[in-house]
C-alpha positions as a printed NumPy array, in Angstrom:
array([[ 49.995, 147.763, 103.005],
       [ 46.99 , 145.292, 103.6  ],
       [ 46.938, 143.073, 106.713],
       [ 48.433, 139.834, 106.712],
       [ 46.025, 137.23 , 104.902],
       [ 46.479, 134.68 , 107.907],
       [ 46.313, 136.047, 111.471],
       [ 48.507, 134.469, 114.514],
       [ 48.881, 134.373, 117.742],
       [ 49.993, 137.128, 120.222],
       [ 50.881, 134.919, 122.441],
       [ 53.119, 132.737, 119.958],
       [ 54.351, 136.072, 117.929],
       [ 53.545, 139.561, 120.091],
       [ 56.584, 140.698, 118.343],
       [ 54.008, 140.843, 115.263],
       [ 52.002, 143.342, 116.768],
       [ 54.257, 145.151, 119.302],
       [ 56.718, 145.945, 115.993],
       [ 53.889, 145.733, 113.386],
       [ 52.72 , 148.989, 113.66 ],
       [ 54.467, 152.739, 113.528],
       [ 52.216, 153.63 , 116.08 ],
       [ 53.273, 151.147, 118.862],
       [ 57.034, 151.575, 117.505],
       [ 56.312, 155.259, 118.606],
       [ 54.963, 155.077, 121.591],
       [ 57.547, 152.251, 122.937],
       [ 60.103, 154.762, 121.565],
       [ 58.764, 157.339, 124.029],
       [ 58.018, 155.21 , 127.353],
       [ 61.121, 153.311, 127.171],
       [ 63.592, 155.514, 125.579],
       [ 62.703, 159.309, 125.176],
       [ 60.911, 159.137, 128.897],
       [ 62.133, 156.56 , 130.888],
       [ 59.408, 156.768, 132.669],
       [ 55.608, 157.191, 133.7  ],
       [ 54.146, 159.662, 130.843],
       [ 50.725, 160.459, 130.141],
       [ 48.42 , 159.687, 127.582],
       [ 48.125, 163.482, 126.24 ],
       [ 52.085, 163.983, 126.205],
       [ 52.661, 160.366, 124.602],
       [ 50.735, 161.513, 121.907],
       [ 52.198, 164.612, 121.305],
       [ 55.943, 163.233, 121.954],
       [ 55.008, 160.287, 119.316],
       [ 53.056, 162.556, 117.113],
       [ 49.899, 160.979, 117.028],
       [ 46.286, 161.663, 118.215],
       [ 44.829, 160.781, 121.522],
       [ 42.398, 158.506, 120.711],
       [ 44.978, 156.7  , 118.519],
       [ 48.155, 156.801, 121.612],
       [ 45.271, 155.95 , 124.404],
       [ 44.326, 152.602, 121.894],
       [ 48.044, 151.849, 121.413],
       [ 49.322, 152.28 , 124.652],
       [ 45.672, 149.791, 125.734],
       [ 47.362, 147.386, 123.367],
       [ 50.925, 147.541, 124.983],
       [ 49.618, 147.025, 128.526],
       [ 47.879, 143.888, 127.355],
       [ 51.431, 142.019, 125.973],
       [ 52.912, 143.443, 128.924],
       [ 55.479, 146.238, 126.918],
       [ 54.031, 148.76 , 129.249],
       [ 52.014, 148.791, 132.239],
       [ 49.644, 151.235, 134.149],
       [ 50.696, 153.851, 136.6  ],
       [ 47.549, 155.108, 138.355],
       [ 44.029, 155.703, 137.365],
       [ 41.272, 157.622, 136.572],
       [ 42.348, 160.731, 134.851],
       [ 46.091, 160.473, 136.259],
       [ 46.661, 157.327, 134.621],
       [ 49.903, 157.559, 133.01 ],
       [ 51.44 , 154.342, 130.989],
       [ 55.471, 153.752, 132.257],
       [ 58.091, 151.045, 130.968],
       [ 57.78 , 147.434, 132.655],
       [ 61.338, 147.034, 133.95 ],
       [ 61.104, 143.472, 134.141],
       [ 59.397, 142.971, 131.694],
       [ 60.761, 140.304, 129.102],
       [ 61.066, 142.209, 126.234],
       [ 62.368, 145.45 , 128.015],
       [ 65.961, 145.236, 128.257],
       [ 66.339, 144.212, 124.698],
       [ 63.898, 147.057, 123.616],
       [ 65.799, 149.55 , 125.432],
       [ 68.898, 148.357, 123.852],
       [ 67.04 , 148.51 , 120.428],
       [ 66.27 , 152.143, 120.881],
       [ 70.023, 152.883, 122.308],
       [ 71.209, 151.696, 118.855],
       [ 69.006, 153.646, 116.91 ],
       [ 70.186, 157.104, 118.389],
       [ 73.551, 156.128, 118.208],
       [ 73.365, 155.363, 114.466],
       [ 72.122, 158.532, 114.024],
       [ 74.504, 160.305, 116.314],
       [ 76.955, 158.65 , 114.222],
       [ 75.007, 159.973, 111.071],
       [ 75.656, 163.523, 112.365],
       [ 78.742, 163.266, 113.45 ],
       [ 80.414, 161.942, 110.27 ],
       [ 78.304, 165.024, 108.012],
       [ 80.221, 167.483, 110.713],
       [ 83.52 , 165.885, 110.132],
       [ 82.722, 166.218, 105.936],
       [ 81.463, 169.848, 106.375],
       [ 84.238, 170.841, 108.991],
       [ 86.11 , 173.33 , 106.881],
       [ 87.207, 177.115, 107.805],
       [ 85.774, 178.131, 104.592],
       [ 82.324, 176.514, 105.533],
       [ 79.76 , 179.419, 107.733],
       [ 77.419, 177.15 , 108.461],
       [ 75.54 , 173.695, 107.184],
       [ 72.391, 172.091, 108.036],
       [ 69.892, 169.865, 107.145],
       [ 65.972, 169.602, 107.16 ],
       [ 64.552, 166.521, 108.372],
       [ 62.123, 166.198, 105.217],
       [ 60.088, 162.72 , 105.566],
       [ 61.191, 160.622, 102.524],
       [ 59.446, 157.46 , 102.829],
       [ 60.583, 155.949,  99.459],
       [ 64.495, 157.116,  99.458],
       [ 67.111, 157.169, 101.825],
       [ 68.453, 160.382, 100.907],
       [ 68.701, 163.431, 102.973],
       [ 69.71 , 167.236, 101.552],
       [ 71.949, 169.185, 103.07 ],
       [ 72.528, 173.43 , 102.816],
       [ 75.844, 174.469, 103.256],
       [ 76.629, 178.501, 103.372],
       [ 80.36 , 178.739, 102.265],
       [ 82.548, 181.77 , 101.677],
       [ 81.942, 183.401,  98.494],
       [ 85.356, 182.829,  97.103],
       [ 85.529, 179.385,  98.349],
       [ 82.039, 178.614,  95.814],
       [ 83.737, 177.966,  93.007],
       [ 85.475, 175.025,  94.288],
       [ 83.429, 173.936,  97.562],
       [ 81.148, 171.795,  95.554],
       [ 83.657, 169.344,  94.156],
       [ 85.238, 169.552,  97.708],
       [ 82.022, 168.209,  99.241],
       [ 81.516, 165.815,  97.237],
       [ 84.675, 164.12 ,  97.881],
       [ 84.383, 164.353, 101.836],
       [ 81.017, 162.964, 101.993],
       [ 81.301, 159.599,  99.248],
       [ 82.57 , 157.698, 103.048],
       [ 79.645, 158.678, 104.869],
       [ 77.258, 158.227, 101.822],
       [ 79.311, 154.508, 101.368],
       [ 79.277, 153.803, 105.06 ],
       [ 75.505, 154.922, 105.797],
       [ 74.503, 153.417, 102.427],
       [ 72.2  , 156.846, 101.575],
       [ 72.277, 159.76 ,  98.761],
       [ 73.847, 163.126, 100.165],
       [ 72.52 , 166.085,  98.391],
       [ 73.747, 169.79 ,  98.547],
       [ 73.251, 173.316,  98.196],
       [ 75.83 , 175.16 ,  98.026],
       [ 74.799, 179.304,  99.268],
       [ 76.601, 182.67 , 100.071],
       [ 75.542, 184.618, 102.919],
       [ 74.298, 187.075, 100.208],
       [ 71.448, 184.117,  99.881],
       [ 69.959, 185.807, 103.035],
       [ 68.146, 182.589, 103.389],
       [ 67.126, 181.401, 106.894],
       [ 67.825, 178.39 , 108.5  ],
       [ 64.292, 176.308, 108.377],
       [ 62.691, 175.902, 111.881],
       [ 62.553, 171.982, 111.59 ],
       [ 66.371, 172.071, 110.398],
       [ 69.408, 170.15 , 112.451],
       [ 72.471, 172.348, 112.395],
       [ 75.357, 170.575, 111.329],
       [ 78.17 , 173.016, 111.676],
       [ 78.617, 176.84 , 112.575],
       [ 76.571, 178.692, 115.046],
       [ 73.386, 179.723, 112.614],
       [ 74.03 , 183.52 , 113.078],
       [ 74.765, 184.218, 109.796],
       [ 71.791, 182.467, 108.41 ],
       [ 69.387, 183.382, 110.465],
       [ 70.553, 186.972, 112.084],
       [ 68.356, 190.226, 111.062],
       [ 71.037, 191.851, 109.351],
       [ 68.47 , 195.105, 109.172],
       [ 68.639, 195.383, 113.06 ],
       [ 72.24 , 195.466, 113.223],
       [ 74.808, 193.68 , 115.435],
       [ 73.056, 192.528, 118.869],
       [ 74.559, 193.736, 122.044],
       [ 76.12 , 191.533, 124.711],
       [ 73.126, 192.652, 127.291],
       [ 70.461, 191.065, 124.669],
       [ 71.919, 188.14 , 123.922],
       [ 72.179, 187.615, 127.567],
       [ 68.667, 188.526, 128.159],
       [ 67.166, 186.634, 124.909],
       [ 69.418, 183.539, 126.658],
       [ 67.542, 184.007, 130.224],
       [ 64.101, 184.118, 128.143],
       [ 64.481, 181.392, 126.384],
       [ 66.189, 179.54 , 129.577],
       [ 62.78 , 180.504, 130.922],
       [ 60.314, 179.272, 128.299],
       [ 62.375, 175.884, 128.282],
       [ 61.678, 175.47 , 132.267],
       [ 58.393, 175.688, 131.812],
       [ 58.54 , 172.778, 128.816],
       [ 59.983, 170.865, 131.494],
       [ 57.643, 170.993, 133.807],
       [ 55.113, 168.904, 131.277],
       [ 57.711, 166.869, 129.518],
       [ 59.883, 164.425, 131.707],
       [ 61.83 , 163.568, 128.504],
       [ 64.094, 167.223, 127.997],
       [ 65.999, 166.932, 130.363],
       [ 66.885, 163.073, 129.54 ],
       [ 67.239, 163.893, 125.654],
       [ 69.545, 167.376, 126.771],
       [ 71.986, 164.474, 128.264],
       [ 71.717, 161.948, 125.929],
       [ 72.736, 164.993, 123.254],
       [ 75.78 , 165.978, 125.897],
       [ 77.081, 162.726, 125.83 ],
       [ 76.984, 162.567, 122.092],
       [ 79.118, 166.011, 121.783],
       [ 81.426, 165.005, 124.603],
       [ 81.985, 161.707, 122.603],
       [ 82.775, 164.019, 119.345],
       [ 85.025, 166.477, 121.48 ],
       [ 84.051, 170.252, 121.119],
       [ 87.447, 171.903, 122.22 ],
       [ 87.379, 174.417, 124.325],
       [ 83.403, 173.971, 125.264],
       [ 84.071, 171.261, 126.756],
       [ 84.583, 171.996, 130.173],
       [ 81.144, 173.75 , 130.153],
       [ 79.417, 170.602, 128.528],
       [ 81.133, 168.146, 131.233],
       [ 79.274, 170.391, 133.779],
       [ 76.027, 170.323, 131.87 ],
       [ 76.561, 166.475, 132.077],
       [ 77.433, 166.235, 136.191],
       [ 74.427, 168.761, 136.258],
       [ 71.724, 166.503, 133.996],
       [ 73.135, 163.124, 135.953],
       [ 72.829, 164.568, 139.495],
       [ 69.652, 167.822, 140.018],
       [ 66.257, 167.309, 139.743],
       [ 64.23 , 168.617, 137.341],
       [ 63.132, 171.48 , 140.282],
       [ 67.025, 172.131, 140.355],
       [ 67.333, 172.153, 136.569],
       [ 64.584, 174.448, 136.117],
       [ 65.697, 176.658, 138.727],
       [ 69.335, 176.512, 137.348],
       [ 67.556, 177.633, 133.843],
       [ 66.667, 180.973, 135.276],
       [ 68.603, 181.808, 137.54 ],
       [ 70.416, 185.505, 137.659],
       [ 73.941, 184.169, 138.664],
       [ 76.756, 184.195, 136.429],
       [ 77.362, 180.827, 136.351],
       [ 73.864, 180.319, 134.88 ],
       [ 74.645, 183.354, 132.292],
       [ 77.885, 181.627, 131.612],
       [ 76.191, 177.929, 131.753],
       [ 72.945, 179.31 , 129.168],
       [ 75.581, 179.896, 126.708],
       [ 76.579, 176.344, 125.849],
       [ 72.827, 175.2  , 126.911],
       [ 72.241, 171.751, 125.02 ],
       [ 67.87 , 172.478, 125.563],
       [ 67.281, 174.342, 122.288],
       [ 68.958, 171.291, 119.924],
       [ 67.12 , 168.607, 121.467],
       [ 63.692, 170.494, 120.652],
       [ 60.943, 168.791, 118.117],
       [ 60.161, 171.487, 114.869],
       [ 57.227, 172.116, 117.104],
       [ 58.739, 172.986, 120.219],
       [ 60.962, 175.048, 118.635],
       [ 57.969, 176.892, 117.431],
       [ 56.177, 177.11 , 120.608],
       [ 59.127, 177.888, 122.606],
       [ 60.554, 181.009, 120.295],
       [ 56.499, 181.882, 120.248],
       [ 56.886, 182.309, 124.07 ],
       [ 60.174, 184.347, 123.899],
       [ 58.463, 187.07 , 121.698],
       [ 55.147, 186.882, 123.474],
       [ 57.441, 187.983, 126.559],
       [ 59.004, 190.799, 125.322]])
């Protein structure tokens, strides 16, 4: 898209450029929303997926309409929200609406996909810049195949109606052997069909317990360089709290009075801890769903790097 043939004022119109570019979208995103707080320049770049150079010039640009301010200097200058800032409030509440449409996104493909016959469903967050369409896998019972598909259809013409989108599906067996993609969101089922080894055979109590503490131990170490996992675990609580899980949710209205109330040097020891309320609490973890494609990567890197 070329820039605008007539130039204004960022004093009469900053909304221009604070909303004008991706970039700035991004990085507001983080600061005000993801982080909530101070974050520097290095981890706003890789939370908003964009180069250094490019976050340090953005967030330079912020600071000067007042959208952000400086924390510090030198090299622990970190950027933070400006909480009384004029635009602030109504950004925040921008960025509140766009998680909840999404969360509202999810939730209605859970309530189409929600059927005993249904092993698991998920989808791959695929960047489609000139559709609003999204694809959807759906591993079903084999007997169930021959009829699943019109099934589908029917249950999801609300949310494709009320989210004005196009819903596409596979339908798979578990005989499909095909794994669930690392950058996927899981929509329904717990993944283990998908993704288990089936060549290793069935995992023991003890390791699943132990591949729990590992990965509980890889994600306190995220959190010691990303202020915003701990805020995103909650905000993804809330969202399955909202929904109602059933009988998980006694565990996941303690993961809430826990995210609201430790510090992140009580999280993290929480995380790893040897007690069995920590074994008990690692089971219904909400960590591992709120990871980016590439912290998934990095994180399940860590886990076999520690074996």
């Amino acid at each position: 898209m070329r820039p605008p043939r007539i130039q204004r004022s960022r004093l009469r119109y900053p909304l221009d450029v604070m909303l004008g570019s991706a970039a700035h979208v991004r990085l507001m995103r983080v600061v005000h929303h993801e982080v909530g707080g101070p974050v520097s320049v290095a981890d706003a770049a890789r939370m908003a997926g964009l180069s250094t150079t490019g976050a340090r010039k953005a967030l330079e640009v912020l600071a000067g309409l007042g959208v952000v301010k400086r924390v510090g200097t030198g090299r622990a200058l970190k950027y933070g929200p400006t909480d009384d800032g004029f635009f602030s409030p109504a950004l925040n509440r921008l960025f509140e609406q766009e998680q909840q449409q999404y969360e509202e996104l999810l939730s209605s493909l859970r309530e189409a996909v929600g059927m005993p016959e249904i092993r698991n469903a998920w989808l791959s967050e695929h960047v489609n810049l000139d559709e609003r369409s999204l694809e959807l896998d759906v591993v079903a019972d084999t007997k169930a195949l021959a009829w699943i598909g019109s099934e589908l259809r029917t249950r999801l013409m609300p949310t494709e109606k009320r989210f004005d989108i196009i819903i596409e599906f596979n339908a798979l067996t578990r005989a499909d052997e095909l794994r669930i993609p690392a950058d996927a969101v899981l929509i329904w089922g717990p993944g283990e069909e998908a993704t288990g080894d089936r060549s290793s055979g069935a995992q023991t109590y003890a390791d699943s317990v132990d591949r729990s503490w590992r990965m509980a131990q890889a994600i306190a170490e995220m959190m010691k360089s990303d202020p915003s996992l701990a805020r995103r675990a909650l905000q993804y609580t809330n969202m399955l709290l909202h929904e109602g899980q059933g009988t998980s949710n006694s565990d996941l209205g303690e993961w809430r009075q826990l995210l609201e109330s430790y510090s992140g040097e009580r999280l993290r020891d929480l995380l790893v801890s040897r007690s069995s309320r920590a074994d008990r609490l690692r089971r219904s973890s909400p960590f591992f769903a709120v990871l980016t494609p590439d912290e998934r990567d990095r994180l399940l890197r860590e886990i076999e790097s520690s074996r």
